[in-house]
Gaussian input, Z-matrix of N, CA and C with variables (Angstrom, degrees):
# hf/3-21g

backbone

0 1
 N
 C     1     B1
 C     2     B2     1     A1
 N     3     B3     2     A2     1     D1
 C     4     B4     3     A3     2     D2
 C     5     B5     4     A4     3     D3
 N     6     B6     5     A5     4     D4
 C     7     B7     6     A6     5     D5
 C     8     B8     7     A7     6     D6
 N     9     B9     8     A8     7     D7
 C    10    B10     9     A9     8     D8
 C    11    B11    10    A10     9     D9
 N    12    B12    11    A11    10    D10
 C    13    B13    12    A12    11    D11
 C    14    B14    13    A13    12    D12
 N    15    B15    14    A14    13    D13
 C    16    B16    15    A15    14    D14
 C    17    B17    16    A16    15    D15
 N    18    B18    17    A17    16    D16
 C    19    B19    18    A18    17    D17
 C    20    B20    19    A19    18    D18
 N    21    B21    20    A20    19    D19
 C    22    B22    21    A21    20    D20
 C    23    B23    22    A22    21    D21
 N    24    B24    23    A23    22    D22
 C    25    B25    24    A24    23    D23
 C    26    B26    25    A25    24    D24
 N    27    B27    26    A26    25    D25
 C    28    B28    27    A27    26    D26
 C    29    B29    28    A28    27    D27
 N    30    B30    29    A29    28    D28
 C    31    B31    30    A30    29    D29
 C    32    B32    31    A31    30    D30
 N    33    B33    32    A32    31    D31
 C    34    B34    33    A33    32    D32
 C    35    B35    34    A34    33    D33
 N    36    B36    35    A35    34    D34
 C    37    B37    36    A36    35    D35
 C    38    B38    37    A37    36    D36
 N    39    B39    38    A38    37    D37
 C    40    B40    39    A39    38    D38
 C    41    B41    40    A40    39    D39
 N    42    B42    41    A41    40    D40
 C    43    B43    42    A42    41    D41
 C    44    B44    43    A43    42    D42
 N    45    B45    44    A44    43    D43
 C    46    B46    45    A45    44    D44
 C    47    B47    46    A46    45    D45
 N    48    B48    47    A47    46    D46
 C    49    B49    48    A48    47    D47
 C    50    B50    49    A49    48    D48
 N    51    B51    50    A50    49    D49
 C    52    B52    51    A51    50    D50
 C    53    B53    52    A52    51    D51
 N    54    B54    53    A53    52    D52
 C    55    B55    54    A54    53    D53
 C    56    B56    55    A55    54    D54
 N    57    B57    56    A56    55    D55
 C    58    B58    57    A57    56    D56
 C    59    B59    58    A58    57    D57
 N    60    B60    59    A59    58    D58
 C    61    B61    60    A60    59    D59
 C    62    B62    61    A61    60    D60
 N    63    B63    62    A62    61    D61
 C    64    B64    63    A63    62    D62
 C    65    B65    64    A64    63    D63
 N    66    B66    65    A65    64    D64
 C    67    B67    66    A66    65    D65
 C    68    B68    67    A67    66    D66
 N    69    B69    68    A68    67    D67
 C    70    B70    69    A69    68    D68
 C    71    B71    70    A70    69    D69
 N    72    B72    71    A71    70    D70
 C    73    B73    72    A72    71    D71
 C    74    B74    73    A73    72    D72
 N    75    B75    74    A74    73    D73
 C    76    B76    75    A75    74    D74
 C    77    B77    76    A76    75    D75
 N    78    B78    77    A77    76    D76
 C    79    B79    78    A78    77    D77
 C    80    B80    79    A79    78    D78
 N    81    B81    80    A80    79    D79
 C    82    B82    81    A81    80    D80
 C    83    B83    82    A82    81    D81
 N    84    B84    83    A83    82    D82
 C    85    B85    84    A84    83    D83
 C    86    B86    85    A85    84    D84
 N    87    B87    86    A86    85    D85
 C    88    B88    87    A87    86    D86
 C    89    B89    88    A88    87    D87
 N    90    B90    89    A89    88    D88
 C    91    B91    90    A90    89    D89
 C    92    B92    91    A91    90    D90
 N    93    B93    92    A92    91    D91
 C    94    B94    93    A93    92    D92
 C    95    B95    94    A94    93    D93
 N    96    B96    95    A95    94    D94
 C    97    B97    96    A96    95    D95
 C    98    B98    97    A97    96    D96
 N    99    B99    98    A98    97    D97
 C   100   B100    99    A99    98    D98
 C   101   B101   100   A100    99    D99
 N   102   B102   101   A101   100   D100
 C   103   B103   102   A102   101   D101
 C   104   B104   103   A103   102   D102
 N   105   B105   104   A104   103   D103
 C   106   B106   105   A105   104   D104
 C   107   B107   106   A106   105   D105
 N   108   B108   107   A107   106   D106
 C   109   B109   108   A108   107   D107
 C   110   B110   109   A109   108   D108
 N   111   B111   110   A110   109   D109
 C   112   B112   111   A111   110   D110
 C   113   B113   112   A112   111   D111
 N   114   B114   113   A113   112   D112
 C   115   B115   114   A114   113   D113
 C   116   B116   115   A115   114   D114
 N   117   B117   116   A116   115   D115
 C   118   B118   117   A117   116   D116
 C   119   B119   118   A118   117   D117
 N   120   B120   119   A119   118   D118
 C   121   B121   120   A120   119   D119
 C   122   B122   121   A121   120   D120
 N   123   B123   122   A122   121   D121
 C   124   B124   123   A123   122   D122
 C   125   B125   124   A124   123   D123
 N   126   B126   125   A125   124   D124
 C   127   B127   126   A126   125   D125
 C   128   B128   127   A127   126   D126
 N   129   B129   128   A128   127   D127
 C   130   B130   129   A129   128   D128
 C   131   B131   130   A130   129   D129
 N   132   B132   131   A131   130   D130
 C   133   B133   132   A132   131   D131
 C   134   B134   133   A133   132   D132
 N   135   B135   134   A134   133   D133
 C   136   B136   135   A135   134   D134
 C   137   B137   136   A136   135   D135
 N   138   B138   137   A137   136   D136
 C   139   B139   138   A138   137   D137
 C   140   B140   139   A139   138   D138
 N   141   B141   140   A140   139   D139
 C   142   B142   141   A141   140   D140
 C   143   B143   142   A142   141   D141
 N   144   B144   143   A143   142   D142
 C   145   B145   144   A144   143   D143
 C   146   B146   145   A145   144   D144
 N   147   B147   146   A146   145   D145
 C   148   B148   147   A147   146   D146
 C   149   B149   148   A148   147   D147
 N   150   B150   149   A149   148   D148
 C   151   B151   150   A150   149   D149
 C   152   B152   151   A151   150   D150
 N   153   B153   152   A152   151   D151
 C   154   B154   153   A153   152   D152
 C   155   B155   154   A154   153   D153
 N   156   B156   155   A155   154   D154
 C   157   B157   156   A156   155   D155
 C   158   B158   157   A157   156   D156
 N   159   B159   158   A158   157   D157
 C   160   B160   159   A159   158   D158
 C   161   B161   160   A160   159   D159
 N   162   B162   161   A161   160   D160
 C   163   B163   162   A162   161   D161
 C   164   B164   163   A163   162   D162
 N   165   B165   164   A164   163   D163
 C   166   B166   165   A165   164   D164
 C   167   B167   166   A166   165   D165
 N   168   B168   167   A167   166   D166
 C   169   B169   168   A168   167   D167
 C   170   B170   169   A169   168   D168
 N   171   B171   170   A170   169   D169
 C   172   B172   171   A171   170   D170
 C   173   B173   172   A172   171   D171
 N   174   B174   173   A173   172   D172
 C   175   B175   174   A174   173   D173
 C   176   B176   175   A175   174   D174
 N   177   B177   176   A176   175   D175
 C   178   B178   177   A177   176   D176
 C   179   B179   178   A178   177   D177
 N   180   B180   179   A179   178   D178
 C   181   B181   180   A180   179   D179
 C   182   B182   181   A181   180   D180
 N   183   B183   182   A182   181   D181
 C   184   B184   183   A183   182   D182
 C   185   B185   184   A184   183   D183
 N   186   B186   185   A185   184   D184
 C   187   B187   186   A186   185   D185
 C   188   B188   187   A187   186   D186
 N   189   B189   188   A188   187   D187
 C   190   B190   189   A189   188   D188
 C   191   B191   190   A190   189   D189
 N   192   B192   191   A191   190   D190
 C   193   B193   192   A192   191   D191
 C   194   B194   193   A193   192   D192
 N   195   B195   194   A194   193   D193
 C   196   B196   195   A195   194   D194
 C   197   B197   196   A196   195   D195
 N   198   B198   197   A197   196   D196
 C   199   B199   198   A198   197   D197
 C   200   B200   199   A199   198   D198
 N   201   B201   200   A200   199   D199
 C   202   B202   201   A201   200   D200
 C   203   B203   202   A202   201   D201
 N   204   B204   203   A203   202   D202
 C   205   B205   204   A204   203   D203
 C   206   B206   205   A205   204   D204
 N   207   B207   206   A206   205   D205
 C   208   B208   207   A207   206   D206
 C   209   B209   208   A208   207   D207
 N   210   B210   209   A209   208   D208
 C   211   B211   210   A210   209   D209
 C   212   B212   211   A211   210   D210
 N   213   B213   212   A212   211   D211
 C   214   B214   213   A213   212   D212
 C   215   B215   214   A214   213   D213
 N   216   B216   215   A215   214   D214
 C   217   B217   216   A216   215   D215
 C   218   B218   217   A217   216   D216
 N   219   B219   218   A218   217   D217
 C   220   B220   219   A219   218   D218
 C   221   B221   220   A220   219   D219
 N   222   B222   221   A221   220   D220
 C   223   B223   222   A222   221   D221
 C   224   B224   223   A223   222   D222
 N   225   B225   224   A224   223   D223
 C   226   B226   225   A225   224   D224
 C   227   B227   226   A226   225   D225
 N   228   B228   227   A227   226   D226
 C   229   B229   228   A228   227   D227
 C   230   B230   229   A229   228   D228
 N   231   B231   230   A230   229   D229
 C   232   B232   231   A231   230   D230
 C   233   B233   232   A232   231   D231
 N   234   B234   233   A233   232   D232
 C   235   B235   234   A234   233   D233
 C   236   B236   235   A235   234   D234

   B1=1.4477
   B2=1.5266
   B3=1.2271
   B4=1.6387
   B5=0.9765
   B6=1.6555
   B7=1.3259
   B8=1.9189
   B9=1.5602
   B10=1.6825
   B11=1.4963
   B12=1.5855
   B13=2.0519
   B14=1.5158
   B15=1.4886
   B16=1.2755
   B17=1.6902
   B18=1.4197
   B19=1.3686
   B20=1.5539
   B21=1.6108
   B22=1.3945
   B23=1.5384
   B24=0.8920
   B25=1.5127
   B26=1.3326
   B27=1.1791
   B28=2.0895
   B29=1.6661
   B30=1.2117
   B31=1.9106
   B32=1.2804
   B33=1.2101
   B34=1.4644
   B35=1.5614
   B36=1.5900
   B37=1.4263
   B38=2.1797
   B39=1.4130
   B40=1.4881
   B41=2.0058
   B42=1.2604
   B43=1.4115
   B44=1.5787
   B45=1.4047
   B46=1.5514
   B47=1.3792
   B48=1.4069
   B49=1.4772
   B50=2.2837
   B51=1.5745
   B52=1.7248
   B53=1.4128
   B54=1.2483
   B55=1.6383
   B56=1.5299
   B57=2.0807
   B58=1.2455
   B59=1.1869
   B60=1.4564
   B61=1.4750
   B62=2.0997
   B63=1.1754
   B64=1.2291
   B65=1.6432
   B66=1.3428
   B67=2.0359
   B68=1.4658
   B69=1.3662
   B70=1.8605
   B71=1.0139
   B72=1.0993
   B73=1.8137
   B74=0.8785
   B75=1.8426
   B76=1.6502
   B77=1.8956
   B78=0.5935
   B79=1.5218
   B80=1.2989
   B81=1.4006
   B82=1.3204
   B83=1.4938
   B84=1.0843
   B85=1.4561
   B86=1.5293
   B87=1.1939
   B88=1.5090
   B89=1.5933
   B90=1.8485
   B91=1.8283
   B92=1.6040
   B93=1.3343
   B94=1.6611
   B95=1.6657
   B96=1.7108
   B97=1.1669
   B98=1.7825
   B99=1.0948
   B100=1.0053
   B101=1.8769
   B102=1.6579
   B103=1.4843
   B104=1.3944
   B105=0.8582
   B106=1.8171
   B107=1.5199
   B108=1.2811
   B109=2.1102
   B110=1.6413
   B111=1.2088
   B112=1.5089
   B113=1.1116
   B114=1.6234
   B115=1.1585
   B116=1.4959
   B117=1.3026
   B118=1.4483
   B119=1.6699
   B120=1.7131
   B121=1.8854
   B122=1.4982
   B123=1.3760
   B124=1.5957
   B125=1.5019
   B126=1.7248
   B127=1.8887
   B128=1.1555
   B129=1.5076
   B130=0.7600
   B131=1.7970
   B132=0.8638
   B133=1.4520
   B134=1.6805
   B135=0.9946
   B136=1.9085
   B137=1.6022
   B138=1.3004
   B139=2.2036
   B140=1.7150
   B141=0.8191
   B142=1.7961
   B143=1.3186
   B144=1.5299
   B145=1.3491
   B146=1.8936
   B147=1.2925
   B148=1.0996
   B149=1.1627
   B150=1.8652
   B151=1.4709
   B152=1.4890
   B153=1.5201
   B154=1.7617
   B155=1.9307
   B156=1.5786
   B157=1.4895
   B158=1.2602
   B159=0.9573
   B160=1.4527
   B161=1.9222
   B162=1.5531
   B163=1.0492
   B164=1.6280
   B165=1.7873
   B166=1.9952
   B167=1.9145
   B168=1.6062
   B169=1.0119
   B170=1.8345
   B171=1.1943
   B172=1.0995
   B173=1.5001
   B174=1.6946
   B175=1.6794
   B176=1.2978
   B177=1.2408
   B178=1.5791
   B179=1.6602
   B180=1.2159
   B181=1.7097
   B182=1.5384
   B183=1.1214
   B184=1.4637
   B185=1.5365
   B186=0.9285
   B187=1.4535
   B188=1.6396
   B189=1.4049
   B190=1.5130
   B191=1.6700
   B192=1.5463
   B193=1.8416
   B194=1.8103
   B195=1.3434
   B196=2.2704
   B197=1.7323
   B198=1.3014
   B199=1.4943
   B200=1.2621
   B201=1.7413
   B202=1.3805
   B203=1.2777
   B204=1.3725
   B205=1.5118
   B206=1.7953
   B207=1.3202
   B208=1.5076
   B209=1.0959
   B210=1.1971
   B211=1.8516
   B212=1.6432
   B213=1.5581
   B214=1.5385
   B215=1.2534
   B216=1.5725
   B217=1.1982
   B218=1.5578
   B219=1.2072
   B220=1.1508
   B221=1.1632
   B222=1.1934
   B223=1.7349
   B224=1.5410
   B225=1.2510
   B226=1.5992
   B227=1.7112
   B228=1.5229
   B229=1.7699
   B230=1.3467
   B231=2.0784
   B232=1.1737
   B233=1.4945
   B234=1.2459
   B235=1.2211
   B236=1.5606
   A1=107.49
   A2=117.59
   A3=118.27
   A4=142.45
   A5=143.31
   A6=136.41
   A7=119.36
   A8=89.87
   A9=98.17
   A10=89.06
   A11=121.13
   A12=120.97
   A13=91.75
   A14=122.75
   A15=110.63
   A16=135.53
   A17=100.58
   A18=111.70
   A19=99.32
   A20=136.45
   A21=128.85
   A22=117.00
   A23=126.35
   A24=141.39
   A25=94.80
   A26=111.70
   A27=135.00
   A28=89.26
   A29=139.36
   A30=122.58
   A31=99.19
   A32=137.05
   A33=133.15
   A34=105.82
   A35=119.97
   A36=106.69
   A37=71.93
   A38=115.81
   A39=94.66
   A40=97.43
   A41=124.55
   A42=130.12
   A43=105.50
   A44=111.25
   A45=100.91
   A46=118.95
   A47=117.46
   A48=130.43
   A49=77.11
   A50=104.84
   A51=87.78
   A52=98.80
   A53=139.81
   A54=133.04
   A55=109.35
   A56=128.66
   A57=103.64
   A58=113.45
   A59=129.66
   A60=134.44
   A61=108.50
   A62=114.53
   A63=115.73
   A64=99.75
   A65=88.09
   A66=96.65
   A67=85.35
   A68=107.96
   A69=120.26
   A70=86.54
   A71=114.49
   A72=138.87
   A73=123.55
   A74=86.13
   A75=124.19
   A76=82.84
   A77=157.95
   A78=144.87
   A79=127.83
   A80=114.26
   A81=129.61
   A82=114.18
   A83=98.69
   A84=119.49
   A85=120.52
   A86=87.33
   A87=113.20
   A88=133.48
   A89=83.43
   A90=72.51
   A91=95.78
   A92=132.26
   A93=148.13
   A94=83.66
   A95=130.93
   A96=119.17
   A97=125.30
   A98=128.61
   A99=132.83
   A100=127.31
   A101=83.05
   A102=96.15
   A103=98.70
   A104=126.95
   A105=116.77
   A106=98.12
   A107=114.17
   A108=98.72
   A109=92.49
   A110=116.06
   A111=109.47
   A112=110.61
   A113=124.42
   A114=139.47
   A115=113.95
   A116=123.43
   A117=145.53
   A118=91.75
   A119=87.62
   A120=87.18
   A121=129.39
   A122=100.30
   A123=111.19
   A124=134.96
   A125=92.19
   A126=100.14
   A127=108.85
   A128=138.97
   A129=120.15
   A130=125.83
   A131=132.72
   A132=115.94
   A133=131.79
   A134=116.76
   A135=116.39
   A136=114.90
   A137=103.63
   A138=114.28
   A139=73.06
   A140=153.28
   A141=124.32
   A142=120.32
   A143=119.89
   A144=131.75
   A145=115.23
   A146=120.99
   A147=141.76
   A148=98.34
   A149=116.40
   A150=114.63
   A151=146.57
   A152=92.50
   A153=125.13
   A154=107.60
   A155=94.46
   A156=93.71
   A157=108.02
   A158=137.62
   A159=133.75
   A160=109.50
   A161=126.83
   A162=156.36
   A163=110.75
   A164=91.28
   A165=108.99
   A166=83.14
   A167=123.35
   A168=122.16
   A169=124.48
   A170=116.09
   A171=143.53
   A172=127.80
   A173=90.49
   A174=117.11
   A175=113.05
   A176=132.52
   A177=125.12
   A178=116.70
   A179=100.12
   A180=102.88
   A181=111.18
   A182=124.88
   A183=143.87
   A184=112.59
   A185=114.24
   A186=128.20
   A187=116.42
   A188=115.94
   A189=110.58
   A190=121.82
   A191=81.11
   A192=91.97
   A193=102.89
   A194=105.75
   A195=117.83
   A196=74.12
   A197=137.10
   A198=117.91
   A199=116.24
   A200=114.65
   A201=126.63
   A202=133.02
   A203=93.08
   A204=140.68
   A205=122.35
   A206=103.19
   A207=113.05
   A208=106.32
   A209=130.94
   A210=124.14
   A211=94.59
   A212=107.79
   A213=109.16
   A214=137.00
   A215=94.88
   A216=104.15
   A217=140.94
   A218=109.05
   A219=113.19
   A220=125.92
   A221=130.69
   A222=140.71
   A223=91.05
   A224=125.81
   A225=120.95
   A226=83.71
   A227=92.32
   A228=98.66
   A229=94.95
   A230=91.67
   A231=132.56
   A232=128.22
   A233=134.26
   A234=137.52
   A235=107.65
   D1=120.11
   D2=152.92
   D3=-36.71
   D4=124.15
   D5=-175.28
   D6=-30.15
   D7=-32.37
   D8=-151.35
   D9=-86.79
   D10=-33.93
   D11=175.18
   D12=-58.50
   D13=-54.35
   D14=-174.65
   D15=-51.40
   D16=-48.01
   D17=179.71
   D18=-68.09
   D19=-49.63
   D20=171.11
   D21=-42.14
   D22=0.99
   D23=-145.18
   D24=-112.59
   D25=-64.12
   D26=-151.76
   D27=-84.20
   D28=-43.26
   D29=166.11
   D30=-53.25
   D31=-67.80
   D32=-155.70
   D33=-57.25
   D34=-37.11
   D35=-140.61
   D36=-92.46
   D37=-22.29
   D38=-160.89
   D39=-81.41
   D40=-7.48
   D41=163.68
   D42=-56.99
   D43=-58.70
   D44=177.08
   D45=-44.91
   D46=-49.24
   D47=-128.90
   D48=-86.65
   D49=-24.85
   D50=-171.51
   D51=-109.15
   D52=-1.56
   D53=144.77
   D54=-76.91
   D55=31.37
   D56=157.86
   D57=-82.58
   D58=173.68
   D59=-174.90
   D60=-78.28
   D61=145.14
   D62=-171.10
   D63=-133.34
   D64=156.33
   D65=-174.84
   D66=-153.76
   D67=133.52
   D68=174.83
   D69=-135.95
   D70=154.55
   D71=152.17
   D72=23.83
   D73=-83.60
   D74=-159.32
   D75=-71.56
   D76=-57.93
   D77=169.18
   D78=-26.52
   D79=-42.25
   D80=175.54
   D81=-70.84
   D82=-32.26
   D83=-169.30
   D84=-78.09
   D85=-28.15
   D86=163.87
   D87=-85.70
   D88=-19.75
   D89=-177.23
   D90=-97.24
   D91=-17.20
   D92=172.71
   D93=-43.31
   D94=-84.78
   D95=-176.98
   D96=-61.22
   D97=-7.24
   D98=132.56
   D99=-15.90
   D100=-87.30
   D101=-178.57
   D102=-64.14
   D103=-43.79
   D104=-157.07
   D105=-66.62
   D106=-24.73
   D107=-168.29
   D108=-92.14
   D109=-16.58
   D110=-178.48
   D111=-63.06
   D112=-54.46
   D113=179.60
   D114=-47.32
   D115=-58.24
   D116=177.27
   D117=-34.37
   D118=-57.90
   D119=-171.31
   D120=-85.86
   D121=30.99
   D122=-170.11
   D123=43.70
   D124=40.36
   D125=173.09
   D126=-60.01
   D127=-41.10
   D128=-162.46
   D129=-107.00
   D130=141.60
   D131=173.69
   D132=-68.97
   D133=149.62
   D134=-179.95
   D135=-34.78
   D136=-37.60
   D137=-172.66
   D138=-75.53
   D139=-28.93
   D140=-173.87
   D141=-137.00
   D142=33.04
   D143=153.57
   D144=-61.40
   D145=-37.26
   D146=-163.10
   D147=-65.65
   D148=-66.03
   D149=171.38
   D150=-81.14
   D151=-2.95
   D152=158.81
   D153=-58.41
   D154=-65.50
   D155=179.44
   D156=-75.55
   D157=-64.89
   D158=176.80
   D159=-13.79
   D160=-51.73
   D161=-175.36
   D162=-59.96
   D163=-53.79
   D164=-163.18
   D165=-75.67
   D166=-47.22
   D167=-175.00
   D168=-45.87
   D169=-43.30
   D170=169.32
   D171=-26.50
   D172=-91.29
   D173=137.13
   D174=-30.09
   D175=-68.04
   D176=-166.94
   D177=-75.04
   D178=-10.92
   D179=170.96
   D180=-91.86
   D181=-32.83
   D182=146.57
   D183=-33.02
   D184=-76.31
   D185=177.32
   D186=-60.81
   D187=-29.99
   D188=162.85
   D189=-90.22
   D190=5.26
   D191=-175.98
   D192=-84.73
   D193=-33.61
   D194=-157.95
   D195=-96.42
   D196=-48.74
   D197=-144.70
   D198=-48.27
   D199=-43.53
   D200=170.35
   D201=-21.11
   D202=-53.54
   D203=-169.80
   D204=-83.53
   D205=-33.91
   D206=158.90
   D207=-85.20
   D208=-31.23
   D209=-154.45
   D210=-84.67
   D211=-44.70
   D212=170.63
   D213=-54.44
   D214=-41.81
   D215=155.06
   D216=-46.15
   D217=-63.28
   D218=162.69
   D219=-84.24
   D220=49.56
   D221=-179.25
   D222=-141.46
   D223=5.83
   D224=-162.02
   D225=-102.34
   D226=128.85
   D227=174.34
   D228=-85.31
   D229=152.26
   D230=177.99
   D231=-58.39
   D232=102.87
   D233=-163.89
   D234=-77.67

């Protein structure tokens, strides 16, 4: 392969690499209040409360698992 197939190559492959899909936190965190006001407001029916919470449960054990860990994080003075 030629320098110039190559270098045509390395834009395309670094386009993929920043249209991959991303999920942070603050996303998660968002969909936790999400589900919870849905629920409140009866989106869902009784046949799928089980796998709603089962789901919201998940996420929220997740999320009390990193908080530690961000909050520490960022409470760690600046060197």
């Amino acid at each position: 392969m030629s320098e110039n197939q190559e270098q045509a190559q390395m834009p395309e492959q670094a386009v993929e690499a920043a249209q991959q899909p991303q999920l942070s936190i603050n996303d998660l965190q968002n969909l936790r209040s999400i589900v919870d006001t849905a629920v409140r407001r009866g989106a869902f029916g009784a046949n799928e409360m089980s796998a709603v919470g089962a789901a919201y449960d998940r996420v929220n054990a997740f999320l009390n698992a990193v908080a530690p860990q961000t909050d520490a994080a960022s409470q760690t003075p600046a060197a």
